[in-house]
C-alpha positions as CSV (number, residue, x, y, z in Angstrom):
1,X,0.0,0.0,0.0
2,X,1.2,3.3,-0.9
3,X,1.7,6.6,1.8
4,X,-2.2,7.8,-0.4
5,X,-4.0,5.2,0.7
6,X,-7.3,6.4,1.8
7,X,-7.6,5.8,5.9
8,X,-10.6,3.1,6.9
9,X,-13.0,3.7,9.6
10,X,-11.0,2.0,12.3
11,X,-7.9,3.9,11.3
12,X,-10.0,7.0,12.1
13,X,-11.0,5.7,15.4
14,X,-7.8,4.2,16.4
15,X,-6.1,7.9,15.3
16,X,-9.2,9.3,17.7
17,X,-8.3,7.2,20.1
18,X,-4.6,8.1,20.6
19,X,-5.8,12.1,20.8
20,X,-7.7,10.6,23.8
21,X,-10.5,11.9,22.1
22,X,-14.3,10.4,22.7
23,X,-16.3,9.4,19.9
24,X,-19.4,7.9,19.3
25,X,-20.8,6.0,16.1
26,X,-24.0,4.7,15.0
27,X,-24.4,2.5,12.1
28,X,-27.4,2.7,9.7
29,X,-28.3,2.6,5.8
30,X,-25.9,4.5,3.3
31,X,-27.2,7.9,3.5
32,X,-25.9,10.1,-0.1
33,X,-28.0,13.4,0.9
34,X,-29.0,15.7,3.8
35,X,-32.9,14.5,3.4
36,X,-32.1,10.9,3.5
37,X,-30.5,11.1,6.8
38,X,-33.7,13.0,8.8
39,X,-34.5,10.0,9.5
40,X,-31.6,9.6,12.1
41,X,-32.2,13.2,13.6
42,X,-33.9,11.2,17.0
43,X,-31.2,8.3,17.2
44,X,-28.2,10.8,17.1
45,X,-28.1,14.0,18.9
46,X,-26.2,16.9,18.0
47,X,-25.3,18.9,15.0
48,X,-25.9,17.4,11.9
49,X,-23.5,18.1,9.4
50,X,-23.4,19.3,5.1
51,X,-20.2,19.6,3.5
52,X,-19.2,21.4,0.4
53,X,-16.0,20.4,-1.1
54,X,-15.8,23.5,-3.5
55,X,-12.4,25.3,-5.5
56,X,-11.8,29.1,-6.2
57,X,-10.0,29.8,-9.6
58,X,-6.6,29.2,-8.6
59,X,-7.8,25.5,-8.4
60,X,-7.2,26.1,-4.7
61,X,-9.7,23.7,-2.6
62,X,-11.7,24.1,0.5
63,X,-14.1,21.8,2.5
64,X,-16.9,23.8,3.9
65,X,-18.9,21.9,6.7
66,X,-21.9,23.7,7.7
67,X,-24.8,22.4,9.8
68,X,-27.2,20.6,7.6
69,X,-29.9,22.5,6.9
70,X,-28.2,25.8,6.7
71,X,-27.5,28.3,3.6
72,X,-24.2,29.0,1.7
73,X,-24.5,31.7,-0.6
74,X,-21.4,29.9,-3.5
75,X,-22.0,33.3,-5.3
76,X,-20.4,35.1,-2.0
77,X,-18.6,32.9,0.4
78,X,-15.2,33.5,-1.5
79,X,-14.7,36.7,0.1
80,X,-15.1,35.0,3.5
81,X,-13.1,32.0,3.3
82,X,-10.6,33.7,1.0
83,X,-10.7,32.4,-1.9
84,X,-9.6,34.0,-5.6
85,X,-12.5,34.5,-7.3
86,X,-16.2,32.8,-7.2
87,X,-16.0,28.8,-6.5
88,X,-17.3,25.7,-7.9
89,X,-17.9,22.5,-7.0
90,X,-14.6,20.2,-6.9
91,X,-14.4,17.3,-8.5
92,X,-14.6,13.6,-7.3
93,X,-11.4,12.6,-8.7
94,X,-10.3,15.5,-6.5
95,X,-12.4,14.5,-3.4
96,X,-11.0,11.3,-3.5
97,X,-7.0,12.2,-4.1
98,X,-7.1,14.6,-1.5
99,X,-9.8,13.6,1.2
100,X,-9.9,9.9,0.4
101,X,-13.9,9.9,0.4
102,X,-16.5,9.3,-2.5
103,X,-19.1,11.6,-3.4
104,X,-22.3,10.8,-0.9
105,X,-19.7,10.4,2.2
106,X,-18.1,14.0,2.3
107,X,-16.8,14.3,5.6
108,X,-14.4,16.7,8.1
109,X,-12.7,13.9,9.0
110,X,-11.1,13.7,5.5
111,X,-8.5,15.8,6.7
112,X,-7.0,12.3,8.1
113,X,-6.1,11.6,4.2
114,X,-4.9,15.3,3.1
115,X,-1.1,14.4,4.0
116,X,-0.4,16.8,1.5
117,X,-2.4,19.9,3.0
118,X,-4.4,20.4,-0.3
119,X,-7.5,21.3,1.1
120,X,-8.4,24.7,3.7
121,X,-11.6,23.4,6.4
122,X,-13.9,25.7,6.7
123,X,-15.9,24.5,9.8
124,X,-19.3,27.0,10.3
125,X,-19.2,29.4,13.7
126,X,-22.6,28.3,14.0
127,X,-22.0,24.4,13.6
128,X,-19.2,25.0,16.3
129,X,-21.5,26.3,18.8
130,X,-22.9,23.1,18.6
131,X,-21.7,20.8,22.0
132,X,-21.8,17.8,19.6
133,X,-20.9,17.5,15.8
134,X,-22.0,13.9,14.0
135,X,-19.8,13.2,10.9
136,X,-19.2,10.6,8.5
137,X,-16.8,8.1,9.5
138,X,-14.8,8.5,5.8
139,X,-18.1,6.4,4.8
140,X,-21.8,7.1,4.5
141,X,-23.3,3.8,6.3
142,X,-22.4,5.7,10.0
143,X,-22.2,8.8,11.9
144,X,-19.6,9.7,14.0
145,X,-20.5,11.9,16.9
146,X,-17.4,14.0,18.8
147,X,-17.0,17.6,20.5
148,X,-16.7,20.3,18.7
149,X,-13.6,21.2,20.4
150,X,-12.3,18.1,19.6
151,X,-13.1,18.3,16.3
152,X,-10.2,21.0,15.6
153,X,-8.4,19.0,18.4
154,X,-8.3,16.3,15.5
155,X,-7.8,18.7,12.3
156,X,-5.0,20.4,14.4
157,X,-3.3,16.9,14.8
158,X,-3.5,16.0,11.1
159,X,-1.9,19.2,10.6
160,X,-4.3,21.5,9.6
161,X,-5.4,24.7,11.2
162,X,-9.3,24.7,10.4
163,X,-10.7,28.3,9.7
164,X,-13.9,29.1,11.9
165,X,-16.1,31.4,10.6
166,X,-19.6,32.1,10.1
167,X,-20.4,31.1,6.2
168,X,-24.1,30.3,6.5
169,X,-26.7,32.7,6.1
């Protein structure tokens, strides 16, 4: 296996782990939307999470994650994240080079798989508020619940320095 190989589930966990960081999953049905996963709203409490794995025009790429029913305006949010120019949507071949995930599973803890620091996280002020935050586990049959705190706690240790700010409208 090469250094590129996406991280599994347990990887994640057992990286968590070492941080001394709690976590929490629940296992259900592959989930590829926000509106398939209402369902799991009473099992799992918590933030709920959407992520946006967008570029500006200097192909530079970001991962927004925003709470899941909340509003990002792509026409604007470049002058709050910093990008150059409007963004777009990235592409899968990206997501999966540089956070290791497939379309459908979009997740903050991708960072675990950007070992070359491609990608800025954008993590939503509002989101953070949140005591709890429930991600994917790098797959979309689970949800990962942790502390917010100790979701930069674990972006920090994969050595990226996630950007806070309010995106959402």
């Amino acid at each position: 296996m090469s250094d590129n190989t996406p991280k599994t589930r347990e990887e994640l966990f057992a990286f968590l782990d070492g941080l001394g960081i709690a976590h929490k999953t629940v296992d259900h049905a592959p989930v590829f939307t926000v509106a398939e996963s209402v369902a799991l709203r009473d099992a799992i409490p918590g933030g709920h999470t959407k992520n946006l794995f967008i570029k500006d025009k200097k192909d530079r790429y970001f991962l927004l994650t925003v709470e899941e029913n909340a509003e990002v305006d792509l026409k604007q949010v470049h002058t709050i994240i910093g990008g150059s120019g409007r963004v777009s949507f990235g592409r899968a071949e990206k997501l999966m080079e540089y956070l290791g995930v497939i379309p459908g599973a979009v997740t903050a803890f991708g960072a675990i798989n950007d070992i070359g620091g491609n990608v800025t996280f954008v993590l939503d002020a509002d989101l953070m508020a949140e005591e709890i935050v429930n991600c994917h586990p790098l797959s979309n049959d689970a949800t990962t619940s942790i502390a917010s705190g100790d979701l930069i706690r674990f972006m920090e240790a994969t050595g990226h320095k996630p950007l806070v700010l309010k995106v959402t409208s």
